[in-house]
C-alpha positions as CSV (number, residue, x, y, z in Angstrom):
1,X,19.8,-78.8,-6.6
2,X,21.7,-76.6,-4.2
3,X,20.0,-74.5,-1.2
4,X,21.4,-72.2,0.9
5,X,21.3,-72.8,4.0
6,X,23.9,-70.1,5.0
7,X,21.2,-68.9,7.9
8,X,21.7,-65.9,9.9
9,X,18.4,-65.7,11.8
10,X,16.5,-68.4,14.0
11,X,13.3,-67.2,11.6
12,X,15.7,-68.6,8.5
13,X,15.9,-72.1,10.1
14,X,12.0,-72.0,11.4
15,X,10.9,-71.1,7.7
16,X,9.1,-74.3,6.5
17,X,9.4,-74.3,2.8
18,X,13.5,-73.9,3.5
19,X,13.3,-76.9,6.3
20,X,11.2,-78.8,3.6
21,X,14.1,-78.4,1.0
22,X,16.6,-79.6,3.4
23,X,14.4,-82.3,4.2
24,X,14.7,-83.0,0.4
25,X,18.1,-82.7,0.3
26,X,20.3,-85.8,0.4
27,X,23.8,-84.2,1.3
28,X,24.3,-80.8,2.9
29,X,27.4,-79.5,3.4
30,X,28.6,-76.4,5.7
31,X,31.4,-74.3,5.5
32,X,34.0,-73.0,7.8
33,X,33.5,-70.1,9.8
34,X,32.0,-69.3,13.5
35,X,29.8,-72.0,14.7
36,X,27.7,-69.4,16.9
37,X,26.4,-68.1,14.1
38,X,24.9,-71.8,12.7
39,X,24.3,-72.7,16.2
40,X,22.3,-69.4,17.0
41,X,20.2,-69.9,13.9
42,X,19.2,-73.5,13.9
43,X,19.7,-74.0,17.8
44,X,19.3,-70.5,19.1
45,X,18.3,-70.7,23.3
46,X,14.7,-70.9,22.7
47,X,15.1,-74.8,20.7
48,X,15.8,-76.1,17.7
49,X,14.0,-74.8,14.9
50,X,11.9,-77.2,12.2
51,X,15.5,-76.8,10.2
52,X,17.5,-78.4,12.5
53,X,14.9,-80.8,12.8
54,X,15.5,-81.0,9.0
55,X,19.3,-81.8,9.3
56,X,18.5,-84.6,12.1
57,X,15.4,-86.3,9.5
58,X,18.5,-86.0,6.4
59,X,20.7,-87.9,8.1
60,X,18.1,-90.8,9.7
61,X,17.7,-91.0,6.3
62,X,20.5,-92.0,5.6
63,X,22.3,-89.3,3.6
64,X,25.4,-87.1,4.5
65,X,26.0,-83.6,5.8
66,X,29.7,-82.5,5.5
67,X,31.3,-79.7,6.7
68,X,34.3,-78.1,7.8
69,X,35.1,-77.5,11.9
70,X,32.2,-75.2,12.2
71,X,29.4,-77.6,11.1
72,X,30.7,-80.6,13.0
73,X,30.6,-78.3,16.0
74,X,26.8,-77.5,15.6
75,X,25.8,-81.0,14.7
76,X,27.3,-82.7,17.3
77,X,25.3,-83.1,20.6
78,X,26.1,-81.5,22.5
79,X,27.0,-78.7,20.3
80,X,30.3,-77.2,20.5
81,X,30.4,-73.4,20.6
């Protein structure tokens, strides 16, 4: 199945049924663009939202997120605006 996980609000990433499909998910992959934007919605000032949360559980699971520049840059830690 694909999702879209394209989010442009922190209230995208905190949305539990969308965190519980990432959760289900065993790749994700993100494409190019600005990294604020991910960053802002999974990892906006206030802490990381259930759907980051999500991305960290897919890959202790063992499965793979990809991406271009811009995801590596939000999933690395520290993140990389």
């Amino acid at each position: 199945a694909v999702i879209d996980v394209n989010f442009k609000a922190p209230e995208e990433a905190a949305n539990p049924a969308k965190a519980d499909a990432i959760r289900a998910s065993r790749s994700i992959f993100f494409t190019g663009g600005d990294q604020t934007r991910i960053i802002d919605a999974f990892r906006p000032a206030t802490g990381d939202t259930i759907g980051s949360e999500a991305l960290w559980s897919v890959l202790d699971a063992d499965a793979v997120i990809g991406d271009t520049s811009a995801g590596a840059a939000m999933m690395s830690d520290p993140c990389i605006r």
